[in-house]
N, C-alpha and C positions, 0 to 999 in steps of 0.2 A: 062288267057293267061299264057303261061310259062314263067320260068326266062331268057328262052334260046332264047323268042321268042321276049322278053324285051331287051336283050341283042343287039338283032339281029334288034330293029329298034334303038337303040340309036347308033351301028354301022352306019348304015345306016343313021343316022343322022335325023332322023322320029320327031315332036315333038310328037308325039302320044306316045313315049314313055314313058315321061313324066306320063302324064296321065295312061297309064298304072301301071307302079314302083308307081304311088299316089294308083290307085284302090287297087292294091294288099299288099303293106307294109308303108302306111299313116300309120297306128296305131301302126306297132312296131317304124316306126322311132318318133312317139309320145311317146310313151312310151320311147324308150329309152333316147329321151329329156330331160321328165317329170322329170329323174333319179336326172340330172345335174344341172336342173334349178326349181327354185321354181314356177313360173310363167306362166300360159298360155299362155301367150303373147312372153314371149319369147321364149319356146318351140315352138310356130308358127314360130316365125322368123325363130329357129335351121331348120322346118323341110323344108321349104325354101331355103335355104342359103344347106343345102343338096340334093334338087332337084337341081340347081343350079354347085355346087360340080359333083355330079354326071354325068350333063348334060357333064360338061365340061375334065369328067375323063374318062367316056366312050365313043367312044377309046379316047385315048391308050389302057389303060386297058380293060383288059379277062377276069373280074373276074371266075374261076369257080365254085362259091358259089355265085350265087347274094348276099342274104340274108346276110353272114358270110360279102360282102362288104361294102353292105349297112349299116349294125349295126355297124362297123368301122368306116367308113365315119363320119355315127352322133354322134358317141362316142369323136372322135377328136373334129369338130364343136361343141358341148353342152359345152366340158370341157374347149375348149376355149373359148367362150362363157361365162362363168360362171367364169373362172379367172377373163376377160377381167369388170365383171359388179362386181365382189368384191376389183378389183384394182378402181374402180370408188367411191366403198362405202369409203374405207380407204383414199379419197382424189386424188384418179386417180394416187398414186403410185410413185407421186414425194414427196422425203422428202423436198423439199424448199417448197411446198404447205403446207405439214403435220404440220412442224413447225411455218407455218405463221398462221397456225388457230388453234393452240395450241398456240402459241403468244398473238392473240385476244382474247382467250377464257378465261388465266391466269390473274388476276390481278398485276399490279406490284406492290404493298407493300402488304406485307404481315405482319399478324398479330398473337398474340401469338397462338390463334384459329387455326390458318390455320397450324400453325408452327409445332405444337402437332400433329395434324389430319396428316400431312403430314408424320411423323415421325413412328405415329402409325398403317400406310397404307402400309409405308415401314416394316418396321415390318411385319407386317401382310402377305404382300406378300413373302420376306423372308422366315416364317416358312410356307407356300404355296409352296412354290418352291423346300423347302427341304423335303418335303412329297411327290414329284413327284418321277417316275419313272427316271434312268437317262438317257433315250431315249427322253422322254415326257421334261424332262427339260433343255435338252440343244435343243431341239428344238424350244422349245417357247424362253427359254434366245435370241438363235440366233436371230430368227424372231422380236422380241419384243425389244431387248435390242441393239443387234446389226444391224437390220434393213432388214437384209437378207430375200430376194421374198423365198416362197416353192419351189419354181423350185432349187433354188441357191441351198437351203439346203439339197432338195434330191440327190443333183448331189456332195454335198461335203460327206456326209457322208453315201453314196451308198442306198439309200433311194428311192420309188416309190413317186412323186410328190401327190398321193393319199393318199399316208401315212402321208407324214405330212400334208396336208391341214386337215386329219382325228384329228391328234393329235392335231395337236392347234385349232377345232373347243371344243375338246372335254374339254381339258385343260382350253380353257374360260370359259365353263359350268362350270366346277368344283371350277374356281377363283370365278366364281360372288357366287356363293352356298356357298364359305368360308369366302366372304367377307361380302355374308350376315349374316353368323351365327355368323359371328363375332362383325355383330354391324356395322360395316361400311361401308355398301350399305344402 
């Protein structure tokens, strides 16, 4: 079937449409998923949640490229998606969550051991952060220190929100590899 002839039963308001836009581009809007999310499961969801999107975009929308729409569509859906399940890992994003299980997790007396380790981790990250680029570390400081989501940071300092979730995925890599060579991992 054509794109134009998919077009023309989702106007129409067909569910056959559906099933068509699945025959034809299931696999790129899986692949495109696949991109954003680690997971097969949730890449089913994305491709879902974009029949779904689409059902309910076409009309309004003409697109004149199905395909150039479609890969849009899921591209939005995965990436929000994929925020929405790493603001989940980091404690669902609220810092009165973050700090009440960083609370639990800290003991409260601390001892000469802890005291040293704690100093020398400071440290350690210290000369970590001054070995960074100063892109790569003021956006982790931000992120990390000062609390700021990747959206915030790309939007304060003219930034693609891909850019920095790129930079502080890569910057963790590089912290845990210094902290291990350093002994304290």
């Amino acid at each position: 079937m054509t794109d134009q002839q998919i077009i023309s039963l989702f106007q129409a308001r067909d569910e056959r449409a559906v099933n068509a836009l699945s025959d034809k581009y299931r696999k790129t809007i899986m692949n495109v998923a696949r991109r954003h999310l680690h997971s097969a499961e949730d890449a089913e969801e994305c491709v879902n949640d974009v029949m779904l999107k689409l059902w309910q975009s076409i009309p309004p929308a003409e697109p004149s490229s199905l395909e150039a729409f479609i890969v849009t569509v899921t591209q939005r859906i995965a990436i929000n998606m994929a925020e929405r399940l790493q603001a989940k890992k980091r404690g669902g994003g609220t810092a009165a969550e973050s700090l009440d299980a960083m609370q639990a997790a800290v003991p409260a007396q601390e001892n000469v051991e802890d005291t040293l380790r704690h100093r020398m981790l400071t440290a350690a990250v210290e000369r970590f952060l001054h070995s960074l680029s100063d892109d790569a570390q003021t956006i982790f400081v931000e992120h990390y220190h000062n609390g700021s989501a990747p959206r915030e940071i790309a939007a304060k300092f003219g930034l693609t929100g891909i850019h920095v979730r790129k930079s502080l995925m890569q910057t963790r890599r590089k912290l845990k590899r210094f902290l291990t060579e350093e002994g304290l991992l």
